[in-house]
C-alpha positions as CSV (number, residue, x, y, z in Angstrom):
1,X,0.0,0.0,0.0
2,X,2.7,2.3,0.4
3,X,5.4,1.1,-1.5
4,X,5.8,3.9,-3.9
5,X,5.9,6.5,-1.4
6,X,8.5,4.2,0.6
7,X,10.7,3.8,-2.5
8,X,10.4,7.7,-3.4
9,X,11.2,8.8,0.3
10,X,14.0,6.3,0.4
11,X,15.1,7.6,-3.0
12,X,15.9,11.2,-1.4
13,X,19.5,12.6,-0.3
14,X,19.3,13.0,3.9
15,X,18.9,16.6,3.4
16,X,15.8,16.8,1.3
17,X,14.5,14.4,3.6
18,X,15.1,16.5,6.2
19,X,12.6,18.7,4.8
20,X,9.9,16.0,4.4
21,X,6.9,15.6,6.8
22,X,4.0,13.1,5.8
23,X,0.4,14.3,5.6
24,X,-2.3,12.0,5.4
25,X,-6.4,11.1,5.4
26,X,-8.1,8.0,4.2
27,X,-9.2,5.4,5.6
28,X,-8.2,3.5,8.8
29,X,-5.8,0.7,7.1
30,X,-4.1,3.4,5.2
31,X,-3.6,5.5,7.6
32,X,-1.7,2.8,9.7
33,X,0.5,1.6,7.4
34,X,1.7,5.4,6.3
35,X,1.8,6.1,10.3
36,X,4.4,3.2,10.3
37,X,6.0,4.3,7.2
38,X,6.8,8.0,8.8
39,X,7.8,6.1,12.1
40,X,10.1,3.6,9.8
41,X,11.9,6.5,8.3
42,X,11.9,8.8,11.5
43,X,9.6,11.6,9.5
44,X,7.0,13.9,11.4
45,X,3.5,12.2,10.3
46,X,0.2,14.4,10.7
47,X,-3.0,12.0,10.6
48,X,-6.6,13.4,9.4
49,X,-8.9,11.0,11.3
50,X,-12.4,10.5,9.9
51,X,-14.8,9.3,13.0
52,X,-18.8,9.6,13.1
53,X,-19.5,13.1,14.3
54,X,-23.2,13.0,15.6
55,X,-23.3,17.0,17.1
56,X,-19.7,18.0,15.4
57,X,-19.0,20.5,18.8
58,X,-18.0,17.8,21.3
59,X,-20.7,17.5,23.4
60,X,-21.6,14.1,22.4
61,X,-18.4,12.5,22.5
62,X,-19.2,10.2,19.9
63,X,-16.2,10.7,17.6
64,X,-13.7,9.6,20.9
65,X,-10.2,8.7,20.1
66,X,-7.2,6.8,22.1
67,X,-4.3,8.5,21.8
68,X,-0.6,7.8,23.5
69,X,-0.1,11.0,24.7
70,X,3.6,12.2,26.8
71,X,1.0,12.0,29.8
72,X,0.0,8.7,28.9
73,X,-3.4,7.7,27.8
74,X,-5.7,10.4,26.8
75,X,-9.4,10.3,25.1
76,X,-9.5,13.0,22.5
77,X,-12.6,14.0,20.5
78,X,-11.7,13.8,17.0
79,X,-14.4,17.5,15.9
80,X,-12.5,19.7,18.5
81,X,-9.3,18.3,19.4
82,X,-8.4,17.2,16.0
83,X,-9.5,16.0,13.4
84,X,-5.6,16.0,12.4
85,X,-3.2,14.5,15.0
86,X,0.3,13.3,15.5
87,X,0.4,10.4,14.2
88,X,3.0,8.7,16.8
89,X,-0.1,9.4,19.5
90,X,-2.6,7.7,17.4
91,X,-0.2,4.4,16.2
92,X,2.3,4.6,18.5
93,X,3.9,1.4,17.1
């Protein structure tokens, strides 16, 4: 699923990779396996999460998420608190 953005990335000199940081929405699968792509090649991943959003201003709590946070596990709503997250907190490997 990712192996042409694996073998461009790896195709790079270190310093244009330096400069590299890996966006990404889709679904759930995908997003995984580019979260472990970033994390195989030590780049900054951003993740745009798609959840069912039933009020879309967090009072529901319906579009929950369990991220690995520096403070340990933390329950984020995906409509306020994201929808875009790191993606080390969301697949932290």
């Amino acid at each position: 699923m990712t192996d042409l953005a694996r073998a461009w990335l790896q195709s790079l000199t270190a310093k244009a990779r330096a400069d590299v940081q890996v966006l990404a929405c889709g679904p759930t699968p995908m997003l995984e396996a580019v979260a472990k792509l970033a994390r195989e090649l030590d780049l900054p991943c951003q993740l745009a999460l798609e959840e069912f959003m039933a009020c879309g201003i967090g009072g529901c709590a319906g579009c929950n998420v369990l991220l690995q946070t520096a403070d340990g596990p933390a329950m984020k709503r995906v409509c306020v608190d994201g929808p875009v997250f790191d993606a080390r907190e969301v697949y932290p490997g």
